[in-house]
N, C-alpha and C positions, 0 to 999 in steps of 0.2 A: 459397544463402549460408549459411555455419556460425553457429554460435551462438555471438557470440562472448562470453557469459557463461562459458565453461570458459576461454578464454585468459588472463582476465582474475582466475579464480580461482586456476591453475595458475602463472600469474607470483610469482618471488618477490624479496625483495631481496636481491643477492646481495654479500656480506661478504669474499670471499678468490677471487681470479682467476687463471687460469694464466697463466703469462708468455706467450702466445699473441698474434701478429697477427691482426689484424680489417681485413678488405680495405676497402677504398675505397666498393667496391660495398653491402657492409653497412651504411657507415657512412652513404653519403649516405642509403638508403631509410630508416634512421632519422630522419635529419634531415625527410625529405621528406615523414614523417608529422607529425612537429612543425609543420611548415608549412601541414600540412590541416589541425590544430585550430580551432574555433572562435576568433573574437576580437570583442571589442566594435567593434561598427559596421566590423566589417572592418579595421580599421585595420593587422593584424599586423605590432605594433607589437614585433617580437623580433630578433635577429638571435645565430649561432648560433657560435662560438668552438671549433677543434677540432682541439687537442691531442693529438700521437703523439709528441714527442720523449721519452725518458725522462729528463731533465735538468729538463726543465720541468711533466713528471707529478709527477717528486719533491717539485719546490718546488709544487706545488699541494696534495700530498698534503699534508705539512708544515703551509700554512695553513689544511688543512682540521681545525686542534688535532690535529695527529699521527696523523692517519691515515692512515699509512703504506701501509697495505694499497692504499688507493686507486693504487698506481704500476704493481702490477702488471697494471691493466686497459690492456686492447690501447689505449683511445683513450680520453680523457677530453671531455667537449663541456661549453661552459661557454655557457650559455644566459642572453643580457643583452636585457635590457629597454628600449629607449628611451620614458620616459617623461614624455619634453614632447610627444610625438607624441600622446601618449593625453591630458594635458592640455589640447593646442590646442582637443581636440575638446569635452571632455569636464571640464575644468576640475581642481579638485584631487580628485575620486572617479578620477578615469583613472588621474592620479600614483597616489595613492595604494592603490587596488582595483583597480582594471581591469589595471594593466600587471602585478601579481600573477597574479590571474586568468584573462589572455592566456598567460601562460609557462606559469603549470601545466598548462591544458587540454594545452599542445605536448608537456611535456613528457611527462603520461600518456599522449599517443598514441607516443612516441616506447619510452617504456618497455614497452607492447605490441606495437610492430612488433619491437623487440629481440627478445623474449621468444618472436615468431612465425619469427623467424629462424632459432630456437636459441642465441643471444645470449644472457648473463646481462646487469643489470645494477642498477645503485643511483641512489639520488635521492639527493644529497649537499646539504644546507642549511645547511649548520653550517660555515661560514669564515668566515676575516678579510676581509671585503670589498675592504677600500683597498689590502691586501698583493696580494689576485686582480687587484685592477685595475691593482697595479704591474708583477707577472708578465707579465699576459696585457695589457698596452697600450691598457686600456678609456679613454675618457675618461671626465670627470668627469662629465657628466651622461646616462653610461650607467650603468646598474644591475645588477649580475650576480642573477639570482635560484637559477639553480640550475646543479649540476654534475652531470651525467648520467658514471655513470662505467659502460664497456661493454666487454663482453669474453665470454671461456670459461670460466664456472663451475668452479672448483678442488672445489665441494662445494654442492648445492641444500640448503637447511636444509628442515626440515619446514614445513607450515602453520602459519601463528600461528594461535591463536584469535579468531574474530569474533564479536561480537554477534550477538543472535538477530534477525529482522529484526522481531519481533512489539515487540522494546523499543525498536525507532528510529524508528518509523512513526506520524504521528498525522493524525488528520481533522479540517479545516477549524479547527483551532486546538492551540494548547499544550495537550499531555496530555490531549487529545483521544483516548480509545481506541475501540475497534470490536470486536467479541468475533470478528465473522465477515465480517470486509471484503467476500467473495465475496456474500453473503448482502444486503449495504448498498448494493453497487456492481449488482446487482442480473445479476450477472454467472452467467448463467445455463448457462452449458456448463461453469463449474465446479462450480457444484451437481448438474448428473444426472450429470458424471463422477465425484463423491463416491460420488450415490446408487447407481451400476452398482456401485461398486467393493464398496460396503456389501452389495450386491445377491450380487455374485459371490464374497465372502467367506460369507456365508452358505450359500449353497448348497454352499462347499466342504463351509461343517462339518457340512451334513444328508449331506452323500453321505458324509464321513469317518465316523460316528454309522451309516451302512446297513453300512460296510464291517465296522466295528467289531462289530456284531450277530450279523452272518454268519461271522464270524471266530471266533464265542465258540462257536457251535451245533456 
């Protein structure tokens, strides 16, 4: 199985799409990872909205505060929340946390299956809720959380910058740091694979230092 830490580096979000169709085919195995995400006590509690007309991408774009741009991806998917379902169970943490938390997980798998397809796409958050749900025919106590917009990359931007993982990472409390995690965790094949490397670096610079010698006589 791949490592799938490069896919998930290599993805990115993609801002201008070509006027391009996106088959049927692509679109459900997107969906279809969304579906395999994790969810509180199983409940998946989502159901998944998916838009191709371009009359009705328009007016999505529109409410997404003028982002126009969103019309030209081949298919927009508006991922909604049923969160009295997560409530029954779960009280008002489901409402309020959990049916969040259920859509995101779908929708990051959704944004890597895209991305493994060759797929561009975007995580849209930023609309008028009650206009989406006049659009797209939600009921009232459905919740749109996000709009997956998907298509052919008109242009990949470069990598953003991320933090270094040495400033996000703490142990067993708040600001908790560890000089040598590898060292703490007692994690021992990172250690002798240090000390070979240390090992093998040295010995380049004694045999570069013989070359160097012989070189001068």
């Amino acid at each position: 199985m791949g490592d799938i830490l490069e896919l998930i580096k290599s993805r990115r979000t993609i801002k201008h799409f070509l006027p391009q169709f996106v088959s049927w085919d692509s679109v459900s195995r997107v969906i279809d990872a969304g579906r395999h995400a994790p969810s509180s006590g199983n409940i998946q509690n989502w159901k998944f909205i998916v838009v191709y007309e371009p009359d009705q991408k328009q007016a999505i774009a529109e409410l997404c505060y003028e982002q126009y741009e969103l019309a030209q991806a081949g298919v927009l998917i508006v991922v909604c929340a049923e969160p009295e379902k997560a409530e029954r169970y779960y009280g008002l943490r489901g409402d309020r946390l959990y049916s969040v938390q259920n859509c995101a997980a779908a929708v990051q798998n959704m944004l890597l299956e895209a991305h493994s397809l060759g797929l561009g796409s975007a995580w849209i958050g930023a609309f008028d809720e009650d206009a989406l749900k006049e659009v797209c025919s939600i009921p009232e106590e459905i919740r749109p959380q996000v709009i997956v917009a998907l298509g052919y990359a008109r242009e990949v931007p470069p990598k953003p910058p991320k933090y270094p993982l040495e400033t996000l990472v703490y142990f067993g409390g708040w600001r908790r740091k560890i000089k040598d995690p590898a060292k703490y965790m007692n994690d021992i094949a990172t250690i002798l694979m240090r000390k070979g490397q240390a090992a093998h670096e040295a010995l380049k610079e004694k045999a570069q230092s013989v070359v160097d010698k012989i070189q001068k006589k």
